[in-house]
C-alpha positions in Angstrom: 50.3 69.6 72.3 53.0 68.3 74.8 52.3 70.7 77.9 52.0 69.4 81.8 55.6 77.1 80.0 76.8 94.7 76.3 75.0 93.7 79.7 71.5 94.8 80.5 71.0 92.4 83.4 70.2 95.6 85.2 67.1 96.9 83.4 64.7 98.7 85.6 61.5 100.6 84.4 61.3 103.7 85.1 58.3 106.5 85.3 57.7 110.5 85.0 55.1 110.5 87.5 55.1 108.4 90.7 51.6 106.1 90.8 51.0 103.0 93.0 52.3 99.9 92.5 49.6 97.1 91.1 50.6 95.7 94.6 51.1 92.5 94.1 53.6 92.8 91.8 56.9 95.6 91.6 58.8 97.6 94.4 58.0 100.0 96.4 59.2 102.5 98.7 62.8 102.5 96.9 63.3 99.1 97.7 64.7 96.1 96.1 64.7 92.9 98.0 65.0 90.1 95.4 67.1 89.6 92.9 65.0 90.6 90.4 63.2 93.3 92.6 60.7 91.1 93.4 59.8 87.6 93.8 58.2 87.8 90.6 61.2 89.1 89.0 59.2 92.4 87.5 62.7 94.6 87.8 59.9 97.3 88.5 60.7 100.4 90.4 57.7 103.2 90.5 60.8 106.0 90.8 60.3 109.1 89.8 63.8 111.3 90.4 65.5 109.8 87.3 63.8 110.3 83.8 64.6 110.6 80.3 64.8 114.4 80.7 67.7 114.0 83.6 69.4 110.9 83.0 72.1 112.1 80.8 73.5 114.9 83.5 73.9 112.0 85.9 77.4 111.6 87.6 79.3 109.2 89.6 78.8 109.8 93.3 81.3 106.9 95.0 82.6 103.8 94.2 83.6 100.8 95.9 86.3 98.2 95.0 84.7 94.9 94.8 86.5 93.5 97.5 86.3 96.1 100.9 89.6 97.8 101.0 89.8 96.6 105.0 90.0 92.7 104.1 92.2 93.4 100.7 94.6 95.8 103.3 95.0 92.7 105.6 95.6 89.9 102.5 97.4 92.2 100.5 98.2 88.8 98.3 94.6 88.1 97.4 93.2 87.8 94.4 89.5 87.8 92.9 87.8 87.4 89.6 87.3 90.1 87.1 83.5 88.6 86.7 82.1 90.9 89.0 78.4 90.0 88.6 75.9 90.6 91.5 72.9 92.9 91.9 72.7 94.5 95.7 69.5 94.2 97.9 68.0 97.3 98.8 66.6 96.5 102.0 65.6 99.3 105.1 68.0 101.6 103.7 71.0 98.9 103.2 72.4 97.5 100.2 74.0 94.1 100.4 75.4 92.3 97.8 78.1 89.7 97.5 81.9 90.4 96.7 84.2 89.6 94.6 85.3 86.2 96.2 81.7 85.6 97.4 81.4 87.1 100.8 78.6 89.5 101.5 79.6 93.1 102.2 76.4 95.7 103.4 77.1 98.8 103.2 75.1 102.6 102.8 73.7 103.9 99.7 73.8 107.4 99.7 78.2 106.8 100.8 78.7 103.5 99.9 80.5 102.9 103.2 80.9 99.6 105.0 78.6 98.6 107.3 80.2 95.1 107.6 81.8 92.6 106.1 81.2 88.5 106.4 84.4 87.1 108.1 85.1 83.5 106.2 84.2 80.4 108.4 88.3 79.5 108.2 91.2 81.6 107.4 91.8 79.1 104.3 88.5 79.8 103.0 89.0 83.6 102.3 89.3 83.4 98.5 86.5 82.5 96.5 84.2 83.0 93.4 82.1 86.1 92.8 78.2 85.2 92.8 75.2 86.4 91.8 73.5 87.2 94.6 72.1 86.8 98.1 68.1 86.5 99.4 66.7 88.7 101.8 64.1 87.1 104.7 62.1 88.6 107.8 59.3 87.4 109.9 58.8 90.7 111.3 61.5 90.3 114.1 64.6 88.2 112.9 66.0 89.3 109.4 68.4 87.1 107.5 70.8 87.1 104.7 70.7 84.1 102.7 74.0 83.4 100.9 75.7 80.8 98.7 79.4 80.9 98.6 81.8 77.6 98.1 79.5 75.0 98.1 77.6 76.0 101.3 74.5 78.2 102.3 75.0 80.7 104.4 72.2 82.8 107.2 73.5 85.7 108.2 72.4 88.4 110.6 71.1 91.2 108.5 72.6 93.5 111.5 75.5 92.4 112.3 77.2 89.5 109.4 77.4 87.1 112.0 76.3 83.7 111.3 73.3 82.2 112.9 75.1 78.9 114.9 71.8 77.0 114.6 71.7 77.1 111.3 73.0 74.1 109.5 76.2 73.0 111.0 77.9 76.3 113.1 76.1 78.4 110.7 76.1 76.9 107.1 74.4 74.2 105.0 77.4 71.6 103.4 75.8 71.2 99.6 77.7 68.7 98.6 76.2 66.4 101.2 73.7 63.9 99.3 75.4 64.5 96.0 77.4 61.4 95.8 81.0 61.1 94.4 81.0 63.2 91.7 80.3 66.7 94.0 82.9 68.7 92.2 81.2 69.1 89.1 78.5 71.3 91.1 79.0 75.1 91.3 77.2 77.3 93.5 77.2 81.0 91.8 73.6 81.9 91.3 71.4 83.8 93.8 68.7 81.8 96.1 65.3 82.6 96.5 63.2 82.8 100.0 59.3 82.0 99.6 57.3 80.5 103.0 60.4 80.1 104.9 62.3 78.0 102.7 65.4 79.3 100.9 65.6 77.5 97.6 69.3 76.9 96.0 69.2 76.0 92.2 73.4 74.8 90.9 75.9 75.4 87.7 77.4 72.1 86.0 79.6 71.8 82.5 77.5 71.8 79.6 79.7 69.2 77.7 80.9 66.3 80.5 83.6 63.9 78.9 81.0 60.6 79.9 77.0 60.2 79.9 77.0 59.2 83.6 76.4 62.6 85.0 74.8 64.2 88.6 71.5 65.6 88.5 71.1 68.9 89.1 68.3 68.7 91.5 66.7 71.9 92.9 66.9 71.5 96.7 65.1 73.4 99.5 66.1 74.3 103.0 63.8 75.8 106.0 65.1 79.5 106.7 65.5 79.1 110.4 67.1 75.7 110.9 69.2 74.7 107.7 67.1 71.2 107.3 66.2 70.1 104.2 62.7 70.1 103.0 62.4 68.9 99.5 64.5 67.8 96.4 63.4 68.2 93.3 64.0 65.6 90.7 64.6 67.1 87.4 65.4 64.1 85.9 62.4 61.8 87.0 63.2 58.7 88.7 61.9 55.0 88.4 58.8 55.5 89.2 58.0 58.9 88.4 55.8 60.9 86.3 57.9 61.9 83.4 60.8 58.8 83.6 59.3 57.2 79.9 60.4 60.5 77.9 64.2 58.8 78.6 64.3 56.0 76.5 66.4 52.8 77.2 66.3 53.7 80.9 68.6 56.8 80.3 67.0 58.6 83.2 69.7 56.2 85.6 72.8 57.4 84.0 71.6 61.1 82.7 72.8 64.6 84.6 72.8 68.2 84.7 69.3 69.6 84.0 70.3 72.0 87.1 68.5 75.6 86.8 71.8 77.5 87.2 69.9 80.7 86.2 67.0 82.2 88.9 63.8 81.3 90.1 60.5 82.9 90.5 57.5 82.7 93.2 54.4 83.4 93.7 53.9 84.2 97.7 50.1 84.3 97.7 49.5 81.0 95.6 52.9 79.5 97.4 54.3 78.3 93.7 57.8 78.5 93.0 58.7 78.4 89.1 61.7 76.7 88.0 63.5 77.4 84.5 65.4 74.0 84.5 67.8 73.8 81.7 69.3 71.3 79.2 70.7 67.7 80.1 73.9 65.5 79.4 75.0 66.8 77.0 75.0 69.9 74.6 74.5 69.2 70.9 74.4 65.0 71.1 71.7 63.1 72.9 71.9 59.6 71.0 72.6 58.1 74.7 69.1 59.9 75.8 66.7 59.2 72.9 62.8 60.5 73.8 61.5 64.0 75.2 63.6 64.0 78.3 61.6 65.6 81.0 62.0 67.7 82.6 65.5 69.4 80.5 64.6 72.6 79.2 61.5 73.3 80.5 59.4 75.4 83.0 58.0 73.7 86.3 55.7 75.1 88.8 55.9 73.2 92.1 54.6 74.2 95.5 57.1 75.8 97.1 56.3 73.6 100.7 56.5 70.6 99.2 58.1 70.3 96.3 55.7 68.3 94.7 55.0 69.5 90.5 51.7 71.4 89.8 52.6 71.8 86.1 55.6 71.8 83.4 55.8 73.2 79.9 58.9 72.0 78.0 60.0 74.7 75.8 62.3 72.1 73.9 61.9 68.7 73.5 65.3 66.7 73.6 67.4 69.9 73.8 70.3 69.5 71.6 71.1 73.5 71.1 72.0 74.4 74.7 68.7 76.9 74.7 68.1 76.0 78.4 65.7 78.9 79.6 68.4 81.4 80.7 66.5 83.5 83.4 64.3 84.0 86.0 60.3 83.8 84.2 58.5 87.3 84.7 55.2 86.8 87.3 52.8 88.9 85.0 48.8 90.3 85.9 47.2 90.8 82.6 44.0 91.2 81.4 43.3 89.0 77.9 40.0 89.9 75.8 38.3 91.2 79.1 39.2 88.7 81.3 42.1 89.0 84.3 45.0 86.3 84.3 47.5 85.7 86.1 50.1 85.2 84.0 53.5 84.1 83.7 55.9 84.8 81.0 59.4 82.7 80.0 61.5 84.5 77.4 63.8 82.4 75.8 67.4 82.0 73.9 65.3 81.1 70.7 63.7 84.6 71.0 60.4 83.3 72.2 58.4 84.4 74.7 56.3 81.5 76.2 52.6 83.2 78.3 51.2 80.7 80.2 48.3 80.7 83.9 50.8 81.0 86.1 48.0 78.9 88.6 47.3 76.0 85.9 50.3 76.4 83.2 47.5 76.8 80.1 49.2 79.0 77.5 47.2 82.1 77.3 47.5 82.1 73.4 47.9 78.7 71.8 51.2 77.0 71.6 51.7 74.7 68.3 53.8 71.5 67.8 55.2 72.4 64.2 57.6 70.0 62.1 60.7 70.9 62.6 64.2 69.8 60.7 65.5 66.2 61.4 69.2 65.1 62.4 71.4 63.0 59.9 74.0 62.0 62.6 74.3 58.5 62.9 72.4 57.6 66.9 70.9 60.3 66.9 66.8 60.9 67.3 65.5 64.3 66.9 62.2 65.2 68.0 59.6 65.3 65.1 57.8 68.6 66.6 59.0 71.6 68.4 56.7 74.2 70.4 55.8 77.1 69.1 54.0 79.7 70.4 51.3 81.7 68.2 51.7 85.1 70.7 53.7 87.0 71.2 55.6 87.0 67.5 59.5 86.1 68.1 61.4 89.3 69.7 64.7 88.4 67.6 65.8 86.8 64.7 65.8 83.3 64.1 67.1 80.8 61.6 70.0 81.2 59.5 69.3 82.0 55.9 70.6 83.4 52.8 67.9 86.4 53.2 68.9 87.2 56.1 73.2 87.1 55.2 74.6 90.8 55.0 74.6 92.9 51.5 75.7 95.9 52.4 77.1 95.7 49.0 77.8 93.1 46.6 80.9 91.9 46.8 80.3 91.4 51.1 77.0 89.2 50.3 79.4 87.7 47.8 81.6 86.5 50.5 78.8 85.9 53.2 77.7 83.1 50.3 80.9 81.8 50.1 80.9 81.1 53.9 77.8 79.1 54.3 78.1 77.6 51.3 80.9 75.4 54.7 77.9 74.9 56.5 74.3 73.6 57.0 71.9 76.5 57.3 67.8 76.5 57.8 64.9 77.5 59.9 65.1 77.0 64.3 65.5 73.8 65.8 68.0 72.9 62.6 69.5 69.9 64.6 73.7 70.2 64.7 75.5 68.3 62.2 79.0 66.4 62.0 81.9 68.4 61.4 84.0 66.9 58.0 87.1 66.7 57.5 87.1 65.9 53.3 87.4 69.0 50.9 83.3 69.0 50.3 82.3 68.1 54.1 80.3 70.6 55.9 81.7 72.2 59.2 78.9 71.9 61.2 75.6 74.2 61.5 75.3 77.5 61.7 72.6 77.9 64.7 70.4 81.4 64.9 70.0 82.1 67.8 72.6 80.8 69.2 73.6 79.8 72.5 73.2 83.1 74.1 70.2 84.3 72.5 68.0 85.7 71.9 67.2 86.5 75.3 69.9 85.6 78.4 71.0 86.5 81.2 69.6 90.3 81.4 65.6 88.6 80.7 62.7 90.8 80.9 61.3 93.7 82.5 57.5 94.5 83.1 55.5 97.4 83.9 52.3 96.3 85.6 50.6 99.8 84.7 50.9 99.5 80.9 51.1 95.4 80.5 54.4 95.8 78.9 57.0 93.6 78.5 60.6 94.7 78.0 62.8 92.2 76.4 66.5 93.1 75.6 68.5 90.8 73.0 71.0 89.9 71.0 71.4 88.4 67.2 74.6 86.1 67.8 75.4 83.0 65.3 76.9 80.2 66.6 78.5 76.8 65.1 77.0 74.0 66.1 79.4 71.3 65.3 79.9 67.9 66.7 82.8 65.4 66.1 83.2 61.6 67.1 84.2 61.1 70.8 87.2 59.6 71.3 87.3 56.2 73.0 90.1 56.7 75.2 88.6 60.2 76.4 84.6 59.7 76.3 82.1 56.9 76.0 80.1 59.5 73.6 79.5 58.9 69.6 80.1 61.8 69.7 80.8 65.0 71.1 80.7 68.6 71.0 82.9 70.6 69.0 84.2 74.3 68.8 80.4 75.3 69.2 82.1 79.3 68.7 80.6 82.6 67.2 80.9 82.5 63.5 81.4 86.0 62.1 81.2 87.4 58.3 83.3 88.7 55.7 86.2 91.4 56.7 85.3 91.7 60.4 81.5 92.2 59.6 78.8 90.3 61.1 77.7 87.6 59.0 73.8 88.6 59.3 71.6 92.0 58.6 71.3 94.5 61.3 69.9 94.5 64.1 72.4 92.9 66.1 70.4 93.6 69.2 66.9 94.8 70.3 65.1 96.0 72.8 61.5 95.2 72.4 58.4 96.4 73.6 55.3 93.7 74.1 51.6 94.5 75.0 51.4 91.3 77.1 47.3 92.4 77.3 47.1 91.7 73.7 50.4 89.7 73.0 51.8 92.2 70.4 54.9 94.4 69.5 54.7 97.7 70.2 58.2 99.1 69.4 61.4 97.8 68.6 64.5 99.9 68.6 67.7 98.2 68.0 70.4 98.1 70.3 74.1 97.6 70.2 76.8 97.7 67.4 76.9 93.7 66.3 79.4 90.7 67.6 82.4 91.1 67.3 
């Protein structure tokens, strides 16, 4: 075993009668001061005013545009994206949250009114890109908001707005220093995390670059007070470094991305910060990275001081389906056949979800290397085995089969037969093929899940009282094609190709319902307990 772990992004559990929280993990006292809740990213709240009994009477209270109505009055011309995507921090009776263009607004919960407003560091710099979120920090006297917004990292006085001037340079941290000449492919849109003083700041980069010589999308850490950097994580390993003979043909000096572009996780008390790193250069081709390639699509537990690795699971071994571990892993306490773990828990877009020791990364249930299906492209080296993990059973569908095609009637399986019949089909991990151009030739694969799940963005939810896991998903084909790279345009083979939602016959989903779940898991015994599905099917 190679070891060494519709929108519902908002998913909060939610009880009749209020208890204590299990106190190291969860909210309490109506607050939310991570991303995720907390640091472990339960999405936990022991609330008791909203239940099923009440929730259907509830009713809007106040709104607020996503950019404050004071800063769009003075810049009537401004304009913002329609991606408004960030959770607020409930902190002392304040929500903050990022804007539309980036800039954090705090404001009062019960009116929504403006509290403040973060004034750009230059008149030129008011428009921007929405983000995910900010991080909250306090040492009992000082309190900071930690923001990312344009390629820098911002303090800000949880008070006032105002920028800290020792902090960084004036105030911010530049990003793009260090990076080297290829800066712009970074973007900046996720939310940090604060653990032991450090603010830690993850990055997004293209999927699909045009050459192989890409930026690494190293996870970087700063201290909270001063701006300096502490520690930058290689996530492609270096000469040297554990991890750099799983890139073949000394790959690991050209090879990029790899960034974790989703959210982290921490452990305070142990000091461990849990990484969900993602794929590498690039999506669906990897013949110019043959081996494992550490550490892309995997889960890595470093100390959050140093920087330095305590353990890694890669979930897929020379990632070729873009399932790059979409969110934040869920810091679990369970108790296994009478004996207490703490536990950490990575759902996936392959509908897996990976329970490992959060202090030691064993898998709590045994994780198998099973034979999986080989590529036929030309260059290109699949791996033999994939991980597979024995508990919890798969929370959605996967694999594309003619089982699983829709018959709500004859004549629609009918057709759903006459579309695969295009295409390669088969179990997970079938590798992507080469899209034909002859009368006979296949048009690529179809991939189940595909590249948004299973699980994404939304992840998982736990209640530390029960030992349940919640785990929202979605049942989305995709293509996964590939075409030969142009010479004049790439230095590829090849390259990916329409990689797009493949739907069925007259409008219909190509697959059996359920197009989406939500799915209860006993993480003390790693079973289902319910699944009810959820959602109407692509469209």
């Amino acid at each position: 075993m190679r070891r060494h772990v519709r929108w519902l992004g908002g998913l909060v559990i939610v009880i009749s009668l209020w208890m204590p929280v299990v106190a190291q993990r969860g909210t309490a006292d109506g607050q939310w001061r991570s991303y995720n809740g907390d640091l472990g990213s339960t999405k936990y709240a022991p609330l008791d005013q909203i239940n099923k009994g009440n929730v259907a009477a509830l009713k809007i209270v106040w709104r607020r545009p996503a950019v404050d109505s004071r800063l769009t009055a003075k810049n009537p011309t401004l304009t913002f994206s329609g991606n408004f995507r960030a959770t607020p921090l409930m902190v002392n009776g304040v929500l903050y949250s990022p804007n539309g263009v980036g800039l954090v607004e705090a404001f009062h919960p019960a009116t929504g009114e403006t509290i403040w407003v973060q004034e750009p560091f230059a008149a030129t710099e008011l428009p921007g890109d929405s983000t995910r979120g900010v991080a909250y920090w306090s040492d009992g006297r000082d309190e900071r908001i930690l923001a990312q917004r344009g390629g820098h990292l911002y303090a800000l006085n949880a008070k006032t707005g105002k920028v800290y001037d020792n902090f960084g340079q004036r105030g911010r941290v530049d990003l793009k220093i260090g990076l080297g000449p290829l800066m712009t492919d970074y973007r900046w849109t996720g939310a940090p995390l604060v653990i032991r003083d450090v603010v830690v700041v993850g990055a997004s980069m293209t999927d699909s670059p045009g050459q192989k010589e890409q930026p690494r999308g190293d996870v970087r850490a700063f201290d909270v007070r001063t701006g300096a950097l502490r520690w930058q994580f290689h996530v492609i390993p270096q000469a040297g470094e554990f991890g750099v003979e799983t890139w073949e043909g000394e790959s690991w000096q050209y090879s990029g991305q790899a960034p974790v572009w989703s959210l982290f996780s921490a452990d305070e008390e142990l000091g461990y910060l849990y990484m969900p790193v993602t794929s590498p250069t690039s999506d669906m081709y990897g013949g110019h990275r043959l081996g494992d390639n550490l550490f892309g699509t995997s889960l890595v537990c470093v100390d959050a001081r140093t920087g330095k690795r305590v353990w890694h699971f890669q979930l897929t071994h020379h990632d070729l389906w873009d399932y790059d571990p979409p969110t934040a892993p869920t810091l679990v306490d369970i108790t296994v056949e009478g004996k207490p773990i703490k536990a950490v828990v990575q759902v996936t877009k392959q509908s897996f979800a990976y329970v490992f020791d959060r202090v030691t990364g064993q898998p709590v249930w045994p994780v198998q290397e099973r034979p999986v299906p080989q590529s036929t492209t030309p260059g290109e080296r699949t791996a033999a085995t994939q991980p597979f993990p024995t508990k919890p059973p798969a929370f959605d569908r996967q694999g594309s089969t003619i089982d699983n095609l829709i018959d709500f009637t004859p004549e629609l399986r009918a057709e759903a037969l006459a579309i695969v019949k295009e295409y390669v089909i088969g179990p997970l991990f079938t590798p992507p093929s080469i899209r034909g151009t002859g009368a006979t030739d296949t048009k690529g694969t179809i991939q189940l899940p595909g590249s948004v799940g299973g699980a994404d963005w939304q992840g998982a939810a736990f209640d530390p009282d029960t030992g349940w896991l919640y785990v929202p998903s979605i049942t989305t084909p995709f293509v996964a094609d590939i075409i030969e790279g142009n010479p004049k345009e790439t230095n590829f083979r090849y390259t990916r190709g329409s990689r797009r939602w493949i739907g069925g016959p007259r409008g219909l989903p190509l697959f059996k319902p359920p197009y989406g779940r939500i799915t209860a898991i006993d993480l003390n015994r790693g079973e289902h307990r319910w699944m009810v599905p959820n959602g109407d099917g692509p469209r």
